[in-house]
N, C-alpha and C positions, 0 to 999 in steps of 0.2 A: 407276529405279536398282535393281539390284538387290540383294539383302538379303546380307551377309556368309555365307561357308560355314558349315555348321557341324559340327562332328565326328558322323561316324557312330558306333551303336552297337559295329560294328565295329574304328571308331579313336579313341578313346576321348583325352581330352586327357592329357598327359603331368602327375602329379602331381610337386608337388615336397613335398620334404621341409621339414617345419617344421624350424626351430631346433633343437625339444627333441628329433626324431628325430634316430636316426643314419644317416649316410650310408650308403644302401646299397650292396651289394656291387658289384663291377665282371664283366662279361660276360666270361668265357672261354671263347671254343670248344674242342673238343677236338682241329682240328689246325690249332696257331697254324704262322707263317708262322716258314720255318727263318730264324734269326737270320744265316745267310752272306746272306743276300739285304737284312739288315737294318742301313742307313748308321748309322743311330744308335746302334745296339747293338754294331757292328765299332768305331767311333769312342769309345765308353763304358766296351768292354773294353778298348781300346789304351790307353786312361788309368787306369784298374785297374791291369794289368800291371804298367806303368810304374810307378805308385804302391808296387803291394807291392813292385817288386824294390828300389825303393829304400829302405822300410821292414826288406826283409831285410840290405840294406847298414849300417843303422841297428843292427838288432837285434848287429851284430858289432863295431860301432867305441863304441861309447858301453859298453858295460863292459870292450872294453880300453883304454878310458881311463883308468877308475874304476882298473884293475887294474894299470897302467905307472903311475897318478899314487900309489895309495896300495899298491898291491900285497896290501887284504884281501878275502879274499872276502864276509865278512861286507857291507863296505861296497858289493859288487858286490847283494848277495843286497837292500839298500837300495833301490837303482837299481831293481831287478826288481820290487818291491813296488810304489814309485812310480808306476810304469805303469799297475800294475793298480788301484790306490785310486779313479781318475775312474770305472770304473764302476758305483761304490757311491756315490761322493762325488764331482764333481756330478751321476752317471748320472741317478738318479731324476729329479734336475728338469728334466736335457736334455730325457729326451722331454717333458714339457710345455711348454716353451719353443718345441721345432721345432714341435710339431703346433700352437702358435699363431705362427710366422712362416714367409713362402714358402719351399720348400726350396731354390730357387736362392741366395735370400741365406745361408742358414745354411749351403752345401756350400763357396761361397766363403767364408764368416765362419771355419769351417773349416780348410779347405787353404791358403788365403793366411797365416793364424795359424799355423799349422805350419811352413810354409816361413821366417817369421821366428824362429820361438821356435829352432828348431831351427839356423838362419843363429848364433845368438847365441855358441853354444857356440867354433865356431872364430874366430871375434873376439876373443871373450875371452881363449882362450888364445893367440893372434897377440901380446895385448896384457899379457901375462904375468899373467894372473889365471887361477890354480887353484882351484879351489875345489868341495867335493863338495858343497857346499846348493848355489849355482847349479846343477849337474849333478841333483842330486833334483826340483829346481825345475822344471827343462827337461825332462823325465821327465816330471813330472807335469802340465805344463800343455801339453805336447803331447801328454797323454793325454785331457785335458781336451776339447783342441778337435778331435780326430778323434773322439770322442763326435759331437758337432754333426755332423761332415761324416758319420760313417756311420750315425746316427741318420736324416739329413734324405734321406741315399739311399736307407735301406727303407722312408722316405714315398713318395720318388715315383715308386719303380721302377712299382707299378700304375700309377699315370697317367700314366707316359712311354711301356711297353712293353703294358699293356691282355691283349691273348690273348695278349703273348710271352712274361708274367709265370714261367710255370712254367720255361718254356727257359732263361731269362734267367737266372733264380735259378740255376741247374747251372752257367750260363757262366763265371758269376761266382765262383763256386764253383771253377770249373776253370783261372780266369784267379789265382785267391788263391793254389790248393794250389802249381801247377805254379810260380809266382813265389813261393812261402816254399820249396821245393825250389832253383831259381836262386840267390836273392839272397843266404842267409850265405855260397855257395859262390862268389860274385863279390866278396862284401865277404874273405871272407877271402885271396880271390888278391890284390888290390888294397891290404889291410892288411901285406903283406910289402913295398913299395915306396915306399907313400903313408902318411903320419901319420894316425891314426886319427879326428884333430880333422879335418882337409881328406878326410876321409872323409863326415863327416857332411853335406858339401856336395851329395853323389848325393842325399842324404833331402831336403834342402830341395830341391833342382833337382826332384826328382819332383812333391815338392806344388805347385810354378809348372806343371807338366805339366799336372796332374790339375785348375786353377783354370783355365787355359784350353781343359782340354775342356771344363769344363762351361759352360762360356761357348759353347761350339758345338753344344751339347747343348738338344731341348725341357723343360728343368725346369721343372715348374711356378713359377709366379711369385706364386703368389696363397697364401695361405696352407688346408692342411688343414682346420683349425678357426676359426668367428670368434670371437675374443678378448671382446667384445661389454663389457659393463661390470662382468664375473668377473675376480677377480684372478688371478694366477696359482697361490694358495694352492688356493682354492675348485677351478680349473679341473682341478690334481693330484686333487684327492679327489676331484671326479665321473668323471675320466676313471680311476684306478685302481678306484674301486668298480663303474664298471659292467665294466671285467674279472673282478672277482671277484663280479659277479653271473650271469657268463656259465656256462650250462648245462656242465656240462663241462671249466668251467677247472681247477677242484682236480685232474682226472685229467692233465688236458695238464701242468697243473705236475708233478703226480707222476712221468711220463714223462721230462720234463726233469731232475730231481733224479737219478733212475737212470742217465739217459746220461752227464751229469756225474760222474756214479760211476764211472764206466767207462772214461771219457775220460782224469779227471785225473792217477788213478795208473798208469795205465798204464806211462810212459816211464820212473818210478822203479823199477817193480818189474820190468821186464823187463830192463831195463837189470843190477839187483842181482842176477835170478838165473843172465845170462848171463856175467858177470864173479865173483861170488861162488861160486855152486852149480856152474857147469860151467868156471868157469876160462877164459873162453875169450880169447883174446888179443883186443888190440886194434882190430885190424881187424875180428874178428868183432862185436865191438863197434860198430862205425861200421857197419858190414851193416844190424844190427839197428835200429840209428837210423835207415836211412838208406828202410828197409822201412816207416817209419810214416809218410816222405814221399810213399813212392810209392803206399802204399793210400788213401790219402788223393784225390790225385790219381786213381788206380782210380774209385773210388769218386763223384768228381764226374762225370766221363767218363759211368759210365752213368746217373746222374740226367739226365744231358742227353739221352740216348737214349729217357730214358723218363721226358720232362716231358709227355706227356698223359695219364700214373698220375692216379689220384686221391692227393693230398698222404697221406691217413690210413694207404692201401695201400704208399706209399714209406715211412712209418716205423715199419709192422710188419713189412716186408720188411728193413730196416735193422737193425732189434732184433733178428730171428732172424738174420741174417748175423752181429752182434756176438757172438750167443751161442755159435755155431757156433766162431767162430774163439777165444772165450775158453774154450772147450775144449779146444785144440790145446797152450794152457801147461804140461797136464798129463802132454805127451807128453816126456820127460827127455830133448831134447835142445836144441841152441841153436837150430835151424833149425825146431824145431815154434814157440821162440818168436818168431822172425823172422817164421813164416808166421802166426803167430796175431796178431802187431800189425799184420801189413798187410791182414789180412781186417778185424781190429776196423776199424781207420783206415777202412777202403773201407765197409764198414757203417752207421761212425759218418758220417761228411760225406752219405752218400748217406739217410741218416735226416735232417739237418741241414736237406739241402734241402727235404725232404717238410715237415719243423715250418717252413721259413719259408715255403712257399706257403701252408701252413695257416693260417698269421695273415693274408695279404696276402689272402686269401680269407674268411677269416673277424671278423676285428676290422674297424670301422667307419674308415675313413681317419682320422678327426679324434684316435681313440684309435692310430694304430697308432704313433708316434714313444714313447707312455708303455707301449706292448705290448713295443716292441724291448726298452727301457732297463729295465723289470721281470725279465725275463729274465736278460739282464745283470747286472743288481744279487744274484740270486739264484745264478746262476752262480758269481760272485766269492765267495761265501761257501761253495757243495759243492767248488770245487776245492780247496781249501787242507785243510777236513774229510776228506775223503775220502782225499788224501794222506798225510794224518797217522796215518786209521785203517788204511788198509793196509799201510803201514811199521811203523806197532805189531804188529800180526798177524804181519806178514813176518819180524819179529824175537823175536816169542815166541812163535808156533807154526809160522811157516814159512811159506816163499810160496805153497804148493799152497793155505794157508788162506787164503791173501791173493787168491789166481785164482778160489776159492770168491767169494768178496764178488762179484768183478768179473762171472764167470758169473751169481749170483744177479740179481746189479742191472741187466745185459742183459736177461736173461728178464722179469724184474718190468715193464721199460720197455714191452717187446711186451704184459704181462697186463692192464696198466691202460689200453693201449689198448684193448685186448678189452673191458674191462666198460667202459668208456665209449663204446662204439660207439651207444647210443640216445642220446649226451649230446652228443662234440664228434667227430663225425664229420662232418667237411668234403662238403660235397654233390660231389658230380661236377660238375668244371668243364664242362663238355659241357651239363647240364641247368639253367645259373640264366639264370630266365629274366626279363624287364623288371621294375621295380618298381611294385610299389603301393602306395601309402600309405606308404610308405618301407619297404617290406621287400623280401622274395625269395621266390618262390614257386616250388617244384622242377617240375618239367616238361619234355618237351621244347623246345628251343630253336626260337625261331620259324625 
């Protein structure tokens, strides 16, 4: 009989990773397969699509309810708040929760939750109940459970798409901008005909959409991380501490805080100095808005072009296109600042994408649902700051001092990339090569 093979020097057995290690990275080539040829990723975006245009149908019937039922704005400015609280509150603990169950359960736990929560609202008023804490309610806990579903999808984008990752991320990206472009402009032709309550019926019908692609969809079924006999108190604090042990995260966060900067006040201040400082009528008005849809959209378009960048080189190519164009404010007229929100916009999402290959390359899978939801949590607290100080500035020394911040905090974004370059500089998707002993070793690819 003869004796079992045994592994050459050459091929050496495939280590697996203990417990206490982290999952190492996932193999990217540098030319993944175009996603037109990719069933899963045409099938994945058509349910995206879908899902934002109905979210943009959302975004327009649910405060002119607030605003036909009560007629304040204050109470509308409620509703808006509502929304954004899940990602402070329950944000943090979603990602711990997804990265300890399959993301297929948690994308349907998700979208099936939305399509009811949000189903509630025209029932109710069918059945003559008005009421603005239901409506805060419904606000907030369909803020709550698209946590879960867009949490549990920047889990398994790597393990569904593998080398398409970097493409993916742009598509997605392209599939979001160009459907928040669409959807208020569909919900509001359709709000002149249709009551705004039988409006919100497009937003539930999408998340039934978006629950049976992923049902035709490979989502992982198994869960990121095993849950093993750590609670989930414990599980938060080893999975955010080993992010803040991570070489280089203080600057990525720093990075993130600046773009934030940049982002959030943007629409108020451009908006103030086109209608306050140059007078400009209406229409010019809607131009200008309608300029930060389309850079936006710009902007995803060519990350998708140029998803075999390296992630680090897309978002200091990002920062210097923000700065560029938050330069253009300075030029007195309405169309320097039309043309300067839609370079920002086109700079910002095309940064956007570069930071989210970056993690999907760089954080451990079993950490990456408490990586997304950190962010997040962070994010929710620079917009609203950042707002407030540029409006201060805007109003007691003027907007040119208010486009100074924004310029400053662009540049800052690119510098601390810069010194962090020996710290979290993402390897070249092109050179990670097989694990050993649960890490990554840079190299050419076999």
């Amino acid at each position: 009989m003869s004796s079992p093979a045994r592994p050459t020097p050459s091929q050496p057995p495939p280590v697996q990773p203990t417990p206490s290690q982290p999952t190492p990275l996932r193999h990217v080539p540098s030319r993944p397969t175009p996603l037109r040829h990719n069933r899963v990723a045409r099938t994945h975006l058509t349910g995206v699509w879908a899902n934002c245009l109905g979210g943009g149908v959302f975004d327009i019937a649910l405060p002119l309810i607030v605003l036909l039922s009560t007629g304040s704005l204050a109470q509308m400015a409620t509703i808006a708040i509502a929304q954004q609280v899940p990602k402070a509150l329950p944000g943090l603990v979603v990602g711990g929760i997804v990265d300890r169950q399959p993301p297929r359960r948690m994308m349907l736990l998700g979208y099936l939750g939305q399509a009811l929560v949000v189903a509630v609202i025209p029932v109710a008023m069918l059945l003559g109940i008005h009421s603005l804490v239901l409506l805060v309610a419904v606000a907030y806990v369909r803020g709550s459970l698209d946590m879960f579903a867009r949490t549990a999808t920047f889990v398994a984008i790597p393990e569904m798409y593998g080398e398409d990752t970097p493409a993916f991320n742009a598509a997605l990206s392209t599939a979001w901008t160009s459907a928040a472009i669409i959807g208020p402009a569909v919900g509001g032709v359709l709000a002149t005909t249709i009551p705004p309550e039988l409006l919100l019926t497009v937003d539930a019908a999408s998340f039934l959409v978006m629950a049976y692609v992923v049902t035709r969809l490979p989502v992982p079924r198994s869960a990121p991380a095993r849950a093993g006999a750590s609670s989930l108190a414990a599980s938060l604090r080893a999975g955010y501490g080993y992010l803040l042990r991570m070489q280089g995260f203080g600057w990525f966060v720093a990075t993130v805080v600046c773009v934030g900067c940049v982002y959030a006040p943007l629409g108020t201040l451009s908006l103030y100095t086109v209608s306050t400082v140059y007078h400009a009528s209406s229409t010019v008005v809607g131009l200008v808005s309608s300029a930060a849809a389309f850079g936006l959209f710009t902007g995803s378009l060519v990350a998708h072009r140029q998803a075999t960048t390296a992630p680090r080189t897309i978002m200091l190519r990002g920062s210097a296109v923000m700065t560029l164009g938050a330069l253009l404010f300075f030029v007195p007229h309405w169309g320097a600042v039309a043309a300067g929100i839609y370079v920002v916009c086109a700079g910002g999402v095309y940064w956007t994408v570069g930071r989210t290959t970056t993690m999907h390359t760089q954080v451990p899978k079993e950490h990456l649902g408490k990586s997304m939801t950190a962010i997040q949590f962070l994010e929710t607290f620079i917009g609203p700051a950042s707002v407030v100080t540029a409006a201060s500035v805007a109003e007691r020394v003027g907007p040119r001092a208010a486009y100074g911040l924004v310029v400053g905090a662009s540049a800052l974004s690119g510098l601390f990339m810069l010194a962090a370059r020996a710290l979290l500089e993402a390897p070249r998707l092109s050179r990670l090569v097989p694990v050993v002993d649960g890490g990554v070793v840079e190299g050419e690819a076999a």
